[in-house]
N, C-alpha and C positions, 0 to 999 in steps of 0.2 A: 574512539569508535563513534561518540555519538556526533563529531561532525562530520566523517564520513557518510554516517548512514544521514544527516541531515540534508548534506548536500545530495545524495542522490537519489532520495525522496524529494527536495526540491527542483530537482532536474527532470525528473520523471511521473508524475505526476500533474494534472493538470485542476482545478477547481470548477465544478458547476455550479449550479442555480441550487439541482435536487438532491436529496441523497439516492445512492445508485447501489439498490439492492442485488444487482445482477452480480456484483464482485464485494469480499470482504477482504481484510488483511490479511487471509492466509492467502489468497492470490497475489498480495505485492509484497509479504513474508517470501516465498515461495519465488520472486524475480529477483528479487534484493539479494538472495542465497544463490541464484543460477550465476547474475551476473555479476556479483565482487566475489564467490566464493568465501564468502565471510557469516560465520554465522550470527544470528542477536535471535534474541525471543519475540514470540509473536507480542507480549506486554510491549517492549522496546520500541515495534513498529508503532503499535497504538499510540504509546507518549510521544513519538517523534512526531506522528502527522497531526497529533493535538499542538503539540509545541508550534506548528507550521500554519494555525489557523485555521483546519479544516474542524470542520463539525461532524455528527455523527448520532447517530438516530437513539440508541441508548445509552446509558452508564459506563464508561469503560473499567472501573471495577466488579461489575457484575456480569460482563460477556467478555471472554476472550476474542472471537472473532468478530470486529465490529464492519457496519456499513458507514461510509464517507461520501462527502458531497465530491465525488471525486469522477472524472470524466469517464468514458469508455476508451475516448480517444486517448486516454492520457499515455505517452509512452510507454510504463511499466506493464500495463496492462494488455496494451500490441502484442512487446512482449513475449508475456505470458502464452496468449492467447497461438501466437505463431512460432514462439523458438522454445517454452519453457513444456506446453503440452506437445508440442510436435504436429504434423498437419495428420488431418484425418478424415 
């Protein structure tokens, strides 16, 4: 499972400069479950994009939903934004 969800947090995801408070990981939670139909824990997501280098603004034992230097543009987050909420 966890090279699964590795690779396709490394495939969908992109790295910035800042951290990007406008998205946390129940948004790439929540892409990761539309598109492999696979469930893991919001903890899971966290340790995976820690494992992938990304940083993040607090503790990740003390917030379940964290924020990540992670793109807008990054694929999973597209997305979200157009296939996971739907257009509106």
């Amino acid at each position: 499972m966890n090279k699964i969800l590795l690779n396709w947090l490394d495939n969908n995801l992109i790295k910035c400069k800042n951290i990007n408070y406008d998205y946390d990981t129940s948004h790439i939670h929540g892409t990761f479950i539309y598109d492999t139909n696979i469930y893991v824990s919001n903890a899971e997501i966290n340790d995976a994009i820690l494992q992938l280098g990304y940083h993040s603004s607090t503790i990740p034992d003390r917030e379940l939903y964290l924020h990540f230097d992670i793109s807008s543009q990054s694929p999973a987050l597209i997305k979200f934004r157009t296939e996971v909420l739907g257009p509106h």
